[in-house]
MIBARO-910433 format. One record per atom (N, C-alpha, C): residue in one letter; x, y, z. Coordinates in pm, whole numbers, plus 50000, padded with zeros to 5 digits. Each point is the difference from the previous one (the first is absolute). Layout:
BEGIN
AXYZ/...
END
This chain:
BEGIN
X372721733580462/X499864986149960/X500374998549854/X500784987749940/X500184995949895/X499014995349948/X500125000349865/X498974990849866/X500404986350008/X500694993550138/X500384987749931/X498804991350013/X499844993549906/X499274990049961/X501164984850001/X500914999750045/X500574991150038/X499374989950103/X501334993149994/X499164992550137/X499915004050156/X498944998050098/X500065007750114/X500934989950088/X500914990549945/X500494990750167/X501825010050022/X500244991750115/X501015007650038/X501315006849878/X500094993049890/X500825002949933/X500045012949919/X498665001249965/X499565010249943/X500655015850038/X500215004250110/X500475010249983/X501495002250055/X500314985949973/X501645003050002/X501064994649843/X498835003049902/X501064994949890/X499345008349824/X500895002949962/X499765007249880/X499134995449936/X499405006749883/X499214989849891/X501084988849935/X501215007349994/X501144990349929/X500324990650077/X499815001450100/X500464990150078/X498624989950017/X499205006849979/X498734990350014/X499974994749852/X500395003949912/X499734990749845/X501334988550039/X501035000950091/X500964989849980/X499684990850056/X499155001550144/X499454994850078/X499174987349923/X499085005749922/X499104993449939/X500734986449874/X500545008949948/X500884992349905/X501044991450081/X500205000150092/X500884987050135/X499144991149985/X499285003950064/X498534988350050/X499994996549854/X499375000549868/X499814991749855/X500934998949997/X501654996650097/X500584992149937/X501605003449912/X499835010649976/X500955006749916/X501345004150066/X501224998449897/X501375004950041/X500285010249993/X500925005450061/X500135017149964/X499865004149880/X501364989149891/X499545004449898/X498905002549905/X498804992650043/X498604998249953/X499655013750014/X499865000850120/X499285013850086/X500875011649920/X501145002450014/X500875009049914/X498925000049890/X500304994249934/X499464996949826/X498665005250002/X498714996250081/X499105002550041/X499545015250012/X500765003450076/X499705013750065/X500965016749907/X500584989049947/X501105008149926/X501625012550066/X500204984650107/X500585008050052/X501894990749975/X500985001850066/X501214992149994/X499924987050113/X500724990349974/X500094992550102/X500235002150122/X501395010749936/X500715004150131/X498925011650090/X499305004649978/X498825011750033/X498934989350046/X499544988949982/X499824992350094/X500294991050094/X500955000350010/X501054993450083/X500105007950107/X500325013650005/X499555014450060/X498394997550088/X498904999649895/X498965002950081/X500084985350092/X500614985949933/X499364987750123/X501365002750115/X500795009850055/X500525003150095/X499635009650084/X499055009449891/X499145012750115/X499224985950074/X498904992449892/X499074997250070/X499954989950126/X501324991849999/X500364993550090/X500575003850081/X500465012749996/X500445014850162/X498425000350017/X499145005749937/X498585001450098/X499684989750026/X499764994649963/X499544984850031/X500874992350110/X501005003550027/X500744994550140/X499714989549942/X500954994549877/X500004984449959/X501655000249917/X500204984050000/X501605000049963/X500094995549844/X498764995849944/X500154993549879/X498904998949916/X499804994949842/X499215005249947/X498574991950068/X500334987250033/X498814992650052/X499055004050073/X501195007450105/X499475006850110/X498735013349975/X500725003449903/X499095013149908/X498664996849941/X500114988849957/X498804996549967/X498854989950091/X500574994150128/X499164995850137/X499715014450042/X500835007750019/X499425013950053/X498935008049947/X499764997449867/X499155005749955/X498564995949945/X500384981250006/X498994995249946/X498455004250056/X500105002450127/X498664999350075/X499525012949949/X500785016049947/X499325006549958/X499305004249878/X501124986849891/X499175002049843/X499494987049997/X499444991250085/X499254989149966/X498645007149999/X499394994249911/X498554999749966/X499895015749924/X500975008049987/X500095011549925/X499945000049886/X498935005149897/X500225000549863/X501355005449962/X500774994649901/X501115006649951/X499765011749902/X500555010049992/X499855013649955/X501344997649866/X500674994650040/X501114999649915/X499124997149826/X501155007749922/X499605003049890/X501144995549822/X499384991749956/X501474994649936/X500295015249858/
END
């Protein structure tokens, strides 16, 4: 068994922590480039992860990414860290 202290709904064990900080930062709203800036990563390197996450997610677009996921970080404290 893992230490995750994540969240227990379906998403949870199909997506990185990175992919779960982009996740989070979708939902508040943010553009890649935000999230880039944010996380300290390139645009283009997130542009990358919102195409993994919409292959798992069996979704076509960013909207879609974030209806897919809302039900598992609603009511979730955010962990994210500025």
């Amino acid at each position: 068994m893992s230490s995750a202290s994540h969240r227990p709904g379906p998403l949870g064990n199909r997506l990185s922590v990175r992919e779960e900080q982009i996740v989070r930062l979708l939902l508040r709203g943010k553009r890649n480039s935000e999230i880039a800036d944010e996380l300290s990563l390139s645009a283009k390197t997130v542009k990358g992860y919102m195409t993994t996450l919409m292959t798992k997610l069996n979704v076509r677009s960013r909207l879609e990414v974030v209806l897919a996921s809302q039900a598992d970080f609603s009511g979730q404290p955010s962990a994210s860290s500025r």
